[in-house]
OpenMM code with the backbone's topology and positions (N, CA, C; nanometers):
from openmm import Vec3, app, unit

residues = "UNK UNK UNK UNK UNK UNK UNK UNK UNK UNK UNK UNK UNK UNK UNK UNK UNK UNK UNK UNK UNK UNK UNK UNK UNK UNK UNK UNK UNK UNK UNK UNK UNK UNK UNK UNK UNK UNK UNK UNK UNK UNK UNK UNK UNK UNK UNK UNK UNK UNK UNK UNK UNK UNK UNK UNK UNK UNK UNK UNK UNK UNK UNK UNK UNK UNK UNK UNK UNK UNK UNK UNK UNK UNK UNK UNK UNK UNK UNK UNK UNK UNK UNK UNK UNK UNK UNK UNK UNK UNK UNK UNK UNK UNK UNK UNK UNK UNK UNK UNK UNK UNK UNK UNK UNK UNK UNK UNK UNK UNK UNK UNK".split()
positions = [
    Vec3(-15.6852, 19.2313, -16.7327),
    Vec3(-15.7255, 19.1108, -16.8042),
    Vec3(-15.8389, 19.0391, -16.7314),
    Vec3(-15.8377, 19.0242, -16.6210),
    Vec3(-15.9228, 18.9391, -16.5362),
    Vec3(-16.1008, 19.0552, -16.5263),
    Vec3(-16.0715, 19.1928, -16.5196),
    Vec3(-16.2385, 19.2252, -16.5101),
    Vec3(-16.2494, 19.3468, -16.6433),
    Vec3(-16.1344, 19.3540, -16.7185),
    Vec3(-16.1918, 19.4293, -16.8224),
    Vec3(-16.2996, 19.3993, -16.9153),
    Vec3(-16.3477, 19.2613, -16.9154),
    Vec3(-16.4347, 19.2322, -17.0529),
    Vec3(-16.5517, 19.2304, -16.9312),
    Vec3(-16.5863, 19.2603, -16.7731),
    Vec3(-16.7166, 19.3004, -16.7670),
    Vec3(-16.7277, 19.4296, -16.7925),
    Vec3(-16.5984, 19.5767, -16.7644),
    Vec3(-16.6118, 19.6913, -16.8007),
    Vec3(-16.6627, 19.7227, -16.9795),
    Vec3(-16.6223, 19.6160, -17.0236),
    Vec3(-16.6796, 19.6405, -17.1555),
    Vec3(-16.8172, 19.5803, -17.1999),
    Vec3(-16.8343, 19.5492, -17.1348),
    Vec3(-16.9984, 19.4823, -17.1254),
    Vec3(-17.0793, 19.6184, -17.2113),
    Vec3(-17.0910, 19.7367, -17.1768),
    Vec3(-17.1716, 19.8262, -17.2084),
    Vec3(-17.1195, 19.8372, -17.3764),
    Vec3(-17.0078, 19.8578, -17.4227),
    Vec3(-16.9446, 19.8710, -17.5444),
    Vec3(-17.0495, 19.7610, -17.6248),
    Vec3(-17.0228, 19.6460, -17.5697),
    Vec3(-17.1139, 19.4891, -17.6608),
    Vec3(-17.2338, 19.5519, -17.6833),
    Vec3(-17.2682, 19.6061, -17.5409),
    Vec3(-17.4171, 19.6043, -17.6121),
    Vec3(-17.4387, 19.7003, -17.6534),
    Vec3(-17.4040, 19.8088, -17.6656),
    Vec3(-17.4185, 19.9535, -17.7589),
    Vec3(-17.3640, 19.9049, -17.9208),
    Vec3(-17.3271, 19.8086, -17.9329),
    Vec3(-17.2069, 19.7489, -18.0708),
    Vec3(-17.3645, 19.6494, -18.1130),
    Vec3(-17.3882, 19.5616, -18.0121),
    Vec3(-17.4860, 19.4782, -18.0641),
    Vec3(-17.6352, 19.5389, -18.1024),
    Vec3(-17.6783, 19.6685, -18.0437),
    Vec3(-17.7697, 19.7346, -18.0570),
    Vec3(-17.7351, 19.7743, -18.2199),
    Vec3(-17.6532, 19.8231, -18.1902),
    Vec3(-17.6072, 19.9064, -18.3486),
    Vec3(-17.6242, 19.7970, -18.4352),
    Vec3(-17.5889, 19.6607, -18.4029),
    Vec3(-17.5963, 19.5316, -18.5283),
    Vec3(-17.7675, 19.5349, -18.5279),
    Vec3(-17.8604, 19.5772, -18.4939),
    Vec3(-18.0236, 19.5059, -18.5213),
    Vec3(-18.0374, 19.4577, -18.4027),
    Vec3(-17.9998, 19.3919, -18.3112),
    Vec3(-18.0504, 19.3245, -18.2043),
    Vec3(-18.1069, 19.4250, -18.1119),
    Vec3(-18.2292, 19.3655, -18.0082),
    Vec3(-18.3020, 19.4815, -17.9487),
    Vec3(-18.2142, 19.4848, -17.8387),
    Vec3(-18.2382, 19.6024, -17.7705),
    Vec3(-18.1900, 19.6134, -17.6527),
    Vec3(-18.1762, 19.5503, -17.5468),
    Vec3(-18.3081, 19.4805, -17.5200),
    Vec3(-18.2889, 19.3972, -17.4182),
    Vec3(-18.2469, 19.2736, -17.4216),
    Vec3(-18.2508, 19.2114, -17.5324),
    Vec3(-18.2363, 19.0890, -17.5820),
    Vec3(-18.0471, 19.0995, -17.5325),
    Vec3(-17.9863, 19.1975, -17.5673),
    Vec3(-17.8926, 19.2103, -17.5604),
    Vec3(-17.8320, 19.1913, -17.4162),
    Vec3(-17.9228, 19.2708, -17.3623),
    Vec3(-17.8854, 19.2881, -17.2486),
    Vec3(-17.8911, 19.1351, -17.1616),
    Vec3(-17.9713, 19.0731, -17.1839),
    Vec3(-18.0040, 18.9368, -17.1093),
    Vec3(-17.8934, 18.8289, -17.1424),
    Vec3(-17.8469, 18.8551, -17.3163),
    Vec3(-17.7680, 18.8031, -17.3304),
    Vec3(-17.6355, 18.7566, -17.2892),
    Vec3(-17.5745, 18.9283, -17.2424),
    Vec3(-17.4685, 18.9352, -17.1895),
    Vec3(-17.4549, 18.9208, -17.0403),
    Vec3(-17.6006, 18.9518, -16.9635),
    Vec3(-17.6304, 18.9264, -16.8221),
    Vec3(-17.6129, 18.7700, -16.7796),
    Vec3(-17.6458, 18.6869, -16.9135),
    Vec3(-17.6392, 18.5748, -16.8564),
    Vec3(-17.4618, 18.5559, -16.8728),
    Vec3(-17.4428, 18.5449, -16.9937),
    Vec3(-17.3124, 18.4922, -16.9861),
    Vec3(-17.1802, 18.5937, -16.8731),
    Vec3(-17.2360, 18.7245, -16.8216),
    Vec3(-17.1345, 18.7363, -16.6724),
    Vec3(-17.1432, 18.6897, -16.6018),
    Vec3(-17.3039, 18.6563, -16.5318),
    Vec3(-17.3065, 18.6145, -16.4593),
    Vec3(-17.2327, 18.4766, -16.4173),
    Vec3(-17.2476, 18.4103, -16.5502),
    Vec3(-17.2130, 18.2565, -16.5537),
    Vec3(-17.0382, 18.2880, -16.5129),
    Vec3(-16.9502, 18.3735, -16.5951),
    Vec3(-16.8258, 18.3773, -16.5596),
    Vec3(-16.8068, 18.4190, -16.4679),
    Vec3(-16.8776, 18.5017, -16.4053),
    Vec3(-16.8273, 18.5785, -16.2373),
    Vec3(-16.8909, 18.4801, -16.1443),
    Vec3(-16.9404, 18.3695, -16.1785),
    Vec3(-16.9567, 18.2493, -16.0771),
    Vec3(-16.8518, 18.1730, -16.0881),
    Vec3(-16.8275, 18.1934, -16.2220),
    Vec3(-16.6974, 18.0530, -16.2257),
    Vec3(-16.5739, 18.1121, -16.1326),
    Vec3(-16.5575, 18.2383, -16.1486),
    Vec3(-16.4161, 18.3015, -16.1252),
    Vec3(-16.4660, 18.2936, -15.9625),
    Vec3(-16.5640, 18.3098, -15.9411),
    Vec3(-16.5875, 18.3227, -15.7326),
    Vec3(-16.5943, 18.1931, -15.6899),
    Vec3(-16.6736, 18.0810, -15.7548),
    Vec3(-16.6768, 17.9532, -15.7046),
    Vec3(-16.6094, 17.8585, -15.7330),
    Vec3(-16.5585, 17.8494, -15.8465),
    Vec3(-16.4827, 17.7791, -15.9209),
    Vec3(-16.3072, 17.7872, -15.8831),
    Vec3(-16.3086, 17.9345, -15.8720),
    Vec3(-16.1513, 17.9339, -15.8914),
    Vec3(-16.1095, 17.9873, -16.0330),
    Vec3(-16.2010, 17.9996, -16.1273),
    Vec3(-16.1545, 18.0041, -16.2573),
    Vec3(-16.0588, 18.1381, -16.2525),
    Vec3(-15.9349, 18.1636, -16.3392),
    Vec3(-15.8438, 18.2245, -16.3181),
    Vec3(-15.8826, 18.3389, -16.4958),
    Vec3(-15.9232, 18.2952, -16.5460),
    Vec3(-15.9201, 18.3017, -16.7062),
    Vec3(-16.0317, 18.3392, -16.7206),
    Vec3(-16.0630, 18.4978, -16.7369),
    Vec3(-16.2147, 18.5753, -16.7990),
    Vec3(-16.2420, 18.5427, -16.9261),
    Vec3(-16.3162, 18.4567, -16.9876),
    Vec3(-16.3234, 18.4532, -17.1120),
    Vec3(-16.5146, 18.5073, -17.1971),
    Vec3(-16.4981, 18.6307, -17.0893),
    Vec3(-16.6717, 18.6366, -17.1188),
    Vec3(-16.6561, 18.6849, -17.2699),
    Vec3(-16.5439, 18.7799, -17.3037),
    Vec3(-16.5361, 18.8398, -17.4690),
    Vec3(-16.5659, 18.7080, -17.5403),
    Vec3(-16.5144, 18.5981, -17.5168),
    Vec3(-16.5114, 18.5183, -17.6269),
    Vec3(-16.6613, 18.4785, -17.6485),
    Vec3(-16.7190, 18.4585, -17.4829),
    Vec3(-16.8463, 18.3296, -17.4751),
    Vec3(-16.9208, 18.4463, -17.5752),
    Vec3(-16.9241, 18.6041, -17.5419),
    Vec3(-17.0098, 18.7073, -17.5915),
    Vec3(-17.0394, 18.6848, -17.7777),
    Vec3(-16.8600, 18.6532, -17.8088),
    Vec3(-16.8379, 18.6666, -17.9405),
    Vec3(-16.9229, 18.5473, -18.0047),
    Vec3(-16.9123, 18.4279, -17.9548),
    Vec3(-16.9916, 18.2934, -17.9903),
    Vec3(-17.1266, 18.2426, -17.9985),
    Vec3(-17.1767, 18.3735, -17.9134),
    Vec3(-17.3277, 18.3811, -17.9265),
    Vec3(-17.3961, 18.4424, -18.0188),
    Vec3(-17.4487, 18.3589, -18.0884),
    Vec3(-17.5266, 18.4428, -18.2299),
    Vec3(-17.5612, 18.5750, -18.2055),
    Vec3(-17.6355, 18.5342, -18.0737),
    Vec3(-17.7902, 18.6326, -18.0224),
    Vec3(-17.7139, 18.7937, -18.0504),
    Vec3(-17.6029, 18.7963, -18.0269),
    Vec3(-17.5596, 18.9368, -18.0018),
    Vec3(-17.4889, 19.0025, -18.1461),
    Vec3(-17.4922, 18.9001, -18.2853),
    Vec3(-17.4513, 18.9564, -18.3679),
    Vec3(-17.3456, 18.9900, -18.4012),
    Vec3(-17.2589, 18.9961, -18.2756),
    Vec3(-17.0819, 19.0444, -18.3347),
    Vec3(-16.9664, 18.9243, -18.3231),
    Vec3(-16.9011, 18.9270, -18.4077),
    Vec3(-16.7790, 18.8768, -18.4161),
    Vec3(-16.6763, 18.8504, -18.3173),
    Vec3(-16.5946, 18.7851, -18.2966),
    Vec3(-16.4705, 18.8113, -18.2424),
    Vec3(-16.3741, 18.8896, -18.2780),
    Vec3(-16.3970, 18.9196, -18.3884),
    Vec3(-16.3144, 19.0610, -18.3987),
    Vec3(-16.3439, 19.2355, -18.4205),
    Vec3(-16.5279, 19.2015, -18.4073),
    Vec3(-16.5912, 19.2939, -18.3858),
    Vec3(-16.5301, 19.3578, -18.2271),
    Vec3(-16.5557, 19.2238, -18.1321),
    Vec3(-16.5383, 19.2510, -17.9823),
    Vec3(-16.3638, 19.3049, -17.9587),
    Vec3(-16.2999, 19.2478, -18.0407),
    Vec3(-16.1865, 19.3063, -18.0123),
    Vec3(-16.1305, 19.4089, -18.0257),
    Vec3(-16.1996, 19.4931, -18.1589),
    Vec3(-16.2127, 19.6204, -18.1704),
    Vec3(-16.2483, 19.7152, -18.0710),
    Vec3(-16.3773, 19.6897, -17.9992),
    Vec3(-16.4079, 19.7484, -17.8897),
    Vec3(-16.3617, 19.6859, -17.7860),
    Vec3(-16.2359, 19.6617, -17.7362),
    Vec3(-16.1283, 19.6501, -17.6354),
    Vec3(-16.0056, 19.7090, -17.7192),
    Vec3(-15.9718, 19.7048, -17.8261),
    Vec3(-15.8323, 19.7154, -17.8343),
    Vec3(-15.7676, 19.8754, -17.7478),
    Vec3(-15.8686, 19.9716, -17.7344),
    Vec3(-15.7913, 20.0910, -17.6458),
    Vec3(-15.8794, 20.0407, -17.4899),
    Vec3(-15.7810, 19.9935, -17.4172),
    Vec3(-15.8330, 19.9916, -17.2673),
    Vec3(-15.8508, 20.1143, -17.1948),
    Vec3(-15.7411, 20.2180, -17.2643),
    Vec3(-15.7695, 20.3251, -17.1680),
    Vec3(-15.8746, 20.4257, -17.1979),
    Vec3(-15.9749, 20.3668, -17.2749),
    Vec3(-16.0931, 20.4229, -17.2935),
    Vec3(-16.1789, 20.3618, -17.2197),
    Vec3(-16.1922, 20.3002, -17.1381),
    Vec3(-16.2652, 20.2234, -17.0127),
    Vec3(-16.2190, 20.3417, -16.8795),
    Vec3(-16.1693, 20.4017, -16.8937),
    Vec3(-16.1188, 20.4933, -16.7509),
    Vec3(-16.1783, 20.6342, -16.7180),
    Vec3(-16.2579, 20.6507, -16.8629),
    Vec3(-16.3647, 20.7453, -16.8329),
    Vec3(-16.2892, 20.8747, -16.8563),
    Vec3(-16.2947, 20.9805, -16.7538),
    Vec3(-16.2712, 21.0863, -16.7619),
    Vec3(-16.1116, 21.1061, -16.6776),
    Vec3(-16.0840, 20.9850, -16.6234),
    Vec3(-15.9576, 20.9807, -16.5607),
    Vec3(-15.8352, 21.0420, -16.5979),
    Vec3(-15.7612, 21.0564, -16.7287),
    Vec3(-15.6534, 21.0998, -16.7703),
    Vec3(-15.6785, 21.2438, -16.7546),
    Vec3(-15.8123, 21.2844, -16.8376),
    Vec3(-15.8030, 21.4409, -16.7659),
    Vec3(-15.7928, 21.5295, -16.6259),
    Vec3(-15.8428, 21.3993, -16.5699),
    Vec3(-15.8594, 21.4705, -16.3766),
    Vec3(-15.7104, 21.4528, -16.3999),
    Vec3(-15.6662, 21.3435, -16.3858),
    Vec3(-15.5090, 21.3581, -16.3514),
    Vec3(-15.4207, 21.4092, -16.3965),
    Vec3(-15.4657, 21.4851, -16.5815),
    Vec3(-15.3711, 21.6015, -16.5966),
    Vec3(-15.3876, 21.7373, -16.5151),
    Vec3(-15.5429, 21.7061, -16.4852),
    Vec3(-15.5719, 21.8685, -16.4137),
    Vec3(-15.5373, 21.8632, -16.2527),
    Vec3(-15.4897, 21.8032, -16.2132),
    Vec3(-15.4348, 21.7526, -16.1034),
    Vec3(-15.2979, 21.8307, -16.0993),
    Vec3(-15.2217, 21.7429, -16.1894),
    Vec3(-15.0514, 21.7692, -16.2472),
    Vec3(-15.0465, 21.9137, -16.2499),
    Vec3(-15.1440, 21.9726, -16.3537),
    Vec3(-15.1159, 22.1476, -16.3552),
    Vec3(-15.1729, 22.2258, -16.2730),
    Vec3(-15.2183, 22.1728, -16.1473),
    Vec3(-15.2693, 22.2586, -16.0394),
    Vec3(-15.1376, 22.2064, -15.9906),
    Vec3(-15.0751, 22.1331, -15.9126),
    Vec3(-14.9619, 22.1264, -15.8114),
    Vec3(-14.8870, 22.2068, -15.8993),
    Vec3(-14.8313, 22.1704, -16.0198),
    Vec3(-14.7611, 22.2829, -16.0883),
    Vec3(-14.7691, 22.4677, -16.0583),
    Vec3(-14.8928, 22.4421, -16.0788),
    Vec3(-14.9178, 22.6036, -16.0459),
    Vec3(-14.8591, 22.6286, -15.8863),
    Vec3(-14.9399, 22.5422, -15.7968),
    Vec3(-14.8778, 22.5991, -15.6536),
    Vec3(-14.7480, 22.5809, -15.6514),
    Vec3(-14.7143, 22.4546, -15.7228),
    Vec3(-14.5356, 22.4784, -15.6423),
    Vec3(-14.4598, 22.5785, -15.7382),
    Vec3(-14.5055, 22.6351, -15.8526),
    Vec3(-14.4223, 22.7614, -15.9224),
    Vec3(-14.4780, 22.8846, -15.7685),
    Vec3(-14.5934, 22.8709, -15.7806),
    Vec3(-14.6219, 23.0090, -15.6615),
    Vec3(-14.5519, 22.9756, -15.5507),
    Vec3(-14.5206, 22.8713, -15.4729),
    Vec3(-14.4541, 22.8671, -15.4122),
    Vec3(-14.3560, 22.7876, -15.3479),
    Vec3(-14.2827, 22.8540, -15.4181),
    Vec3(-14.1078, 22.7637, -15.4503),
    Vec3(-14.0497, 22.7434, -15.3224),
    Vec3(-14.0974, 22.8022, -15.2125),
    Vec3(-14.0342, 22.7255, -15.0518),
    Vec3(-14.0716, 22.6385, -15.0134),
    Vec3(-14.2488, 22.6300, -15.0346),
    Vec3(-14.3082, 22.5372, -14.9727),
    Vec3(-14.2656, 22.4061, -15.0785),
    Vec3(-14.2143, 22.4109, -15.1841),
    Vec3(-14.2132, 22.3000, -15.3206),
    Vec3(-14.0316, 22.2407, -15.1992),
    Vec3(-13.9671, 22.3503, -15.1740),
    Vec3(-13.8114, 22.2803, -15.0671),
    Vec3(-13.8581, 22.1943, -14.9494),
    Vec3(-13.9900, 22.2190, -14.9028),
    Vec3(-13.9637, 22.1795, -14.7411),
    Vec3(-13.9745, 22.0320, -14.7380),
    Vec3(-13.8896, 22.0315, -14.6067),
    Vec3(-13.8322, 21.8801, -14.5755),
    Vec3(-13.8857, 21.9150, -14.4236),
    Vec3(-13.9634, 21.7993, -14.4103),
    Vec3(-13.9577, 21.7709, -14.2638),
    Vec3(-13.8814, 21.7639, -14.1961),
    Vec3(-13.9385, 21.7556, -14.0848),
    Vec3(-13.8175, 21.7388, -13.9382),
    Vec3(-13.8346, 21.5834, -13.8874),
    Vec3(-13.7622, 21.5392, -13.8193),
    Vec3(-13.8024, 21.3783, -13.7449),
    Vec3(-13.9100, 21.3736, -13.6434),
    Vec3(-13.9871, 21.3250, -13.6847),
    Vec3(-14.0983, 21.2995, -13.5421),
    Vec3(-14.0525, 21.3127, -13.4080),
    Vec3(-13.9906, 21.2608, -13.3661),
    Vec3(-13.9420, 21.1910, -13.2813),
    Vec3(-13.7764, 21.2366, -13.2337),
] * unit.nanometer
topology = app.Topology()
chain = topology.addChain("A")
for resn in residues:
    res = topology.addResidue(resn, chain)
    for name in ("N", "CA", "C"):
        topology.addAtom(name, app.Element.getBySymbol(name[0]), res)
């Protein structure tokens, strides 16, 4: 909750590009209003990210508040390529500990 709406920063503006707005325009748009919240949250204390909303309220960028919420409602599409490393992770230990089912038993000894 607290830094997902800067990970989605890129979504806005690929969303606001797609609405007509130019690219950069976009980009300045949303540069200003993080910046402004990632000052509040470092200097301020502010506890409460509300850059989706300030994003949604600004004409300049064309989208809605429920445009923006659309592009958040799956968070775990912010994680990139992550779920796959970590399935391919899962079925490599799988593989070694089927190959080898002693080393999958061993228990240490006490240090000490």
């Amino acid at each position: 909750d607290r830094y997902l709406p800067f990970l989605a920063t890129t979504k806005v503006l690929m969303a606001s590009v797609r609405a007509g707005v130019g690219r950069e325009t976009a980009h300045e748009v949303i540069k200003e209003h993080a910046v402004a919240v990632a000052l509040e949250m470092r200097e301020k204390g502010v506890d409460q990210n509300d850059l989706l909303a300030r994003l949604a309220a600004d004409e300049r960028l064309g989208l809605t508040q429920s445009d923006i919420d659309a592009l958040v409602a799956e968070p775990l599409s912010f994680t990139g390529t992550a779920v796959d490393q970590v399935s391919a992770v899962v079925l490599r230990v799988s593989q070694v500990v089927s190959e080898h089912t002693e080393a999958a038993r061993y228990q240490p000894g006490d240090i000490l």
